[in-house]
N, C-alpha and C positions, 0 to 999 in steps of 0.2 A: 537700666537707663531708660526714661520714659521721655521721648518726642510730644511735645504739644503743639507744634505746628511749625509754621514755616515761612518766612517774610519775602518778598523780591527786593533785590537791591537795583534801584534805579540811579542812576548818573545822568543828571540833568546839567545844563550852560546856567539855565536860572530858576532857580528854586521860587523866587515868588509870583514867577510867570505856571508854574507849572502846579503849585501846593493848590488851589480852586480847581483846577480841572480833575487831581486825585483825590480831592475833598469830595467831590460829587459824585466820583466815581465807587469810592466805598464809601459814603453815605458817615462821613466823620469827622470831627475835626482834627487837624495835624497839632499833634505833640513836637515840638520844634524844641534842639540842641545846637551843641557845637561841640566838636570833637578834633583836638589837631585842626585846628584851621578849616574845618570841612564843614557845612553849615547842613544839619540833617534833618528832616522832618518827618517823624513815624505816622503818616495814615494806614488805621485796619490794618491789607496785609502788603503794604508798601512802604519803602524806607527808602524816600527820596536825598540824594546827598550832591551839593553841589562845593565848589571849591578851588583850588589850586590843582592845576594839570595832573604834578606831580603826584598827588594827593590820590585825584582819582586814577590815576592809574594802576595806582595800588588796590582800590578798594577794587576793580573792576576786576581783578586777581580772585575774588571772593564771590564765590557762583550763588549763596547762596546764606539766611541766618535761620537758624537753625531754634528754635526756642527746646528748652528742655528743663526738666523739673530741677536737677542741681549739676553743677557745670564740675564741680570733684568728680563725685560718681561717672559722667563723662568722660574726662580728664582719662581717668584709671579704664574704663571700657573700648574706649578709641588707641590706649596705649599697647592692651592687651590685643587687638585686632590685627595690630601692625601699622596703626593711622602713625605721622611726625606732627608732633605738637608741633607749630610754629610760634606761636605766642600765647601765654597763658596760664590757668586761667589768672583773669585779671579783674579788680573791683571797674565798675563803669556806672555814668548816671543812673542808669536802670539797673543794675543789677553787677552780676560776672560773667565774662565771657573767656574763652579761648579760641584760639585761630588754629585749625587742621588740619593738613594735607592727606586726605584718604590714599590708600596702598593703589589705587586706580591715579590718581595725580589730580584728582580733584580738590579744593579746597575749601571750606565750608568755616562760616564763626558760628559757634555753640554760646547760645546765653540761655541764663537764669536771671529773676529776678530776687537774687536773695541779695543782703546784705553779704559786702567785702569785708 
């Protein structure tokens, strides 16, 4: 399983008060989604999401995204460890992901950018 890096999940009130201030800050422009109701913009290594309470509540459960070269090989390595798949993996605009509970109670999404 090969790690390529690592994003912060940010949970913002309002995304378009906040996407220029993370624009400048990693020197990029925001790739802008929606996902479930939840309105996301990828700068560099920030992944701003803003949305319905409910929504973030949920995502703020998730410490961390994880990028990795293929999210199977994953899957099978995090299962072998003793990680709880919680959801996944699954096809998503960029790529696949899965959601993890590490044997510590941490929970981390795993994405790849391969075709679902």
């Amino acid at each position: 399983m090969e790690i390529l890096g690592a994003t912060l999940r940010v949970c913002v009130d309002d995304l378009e008060a906040a996407v220029p201030f993370y624009e400048r800050l990693a020197g990029g422009t925001a790739l802008r989604f929606e996902r479930g109701g939840v309105q996301v913009a990828a700068i560099g290594c920030f992944l701003l999401m803003s949305g319905p309470q409910a929504e973030l509540e949920v995502l703020r459960k998730v410490a961390a995204t994880i990028a990795v070269k293929d999210v199977e090989e994953t899957h099978q390595v995090l299962s072998e460890l003793g990680a709880h798949i919680i959801a996944g993996p699954v096809p998503t605009p960029a790529g696949r992901n899965l959601i993890a509970m590490h044997p510590d109670g941490a929970v981390y999404e795993y994405v790849d950018r391969q075709a679902g």
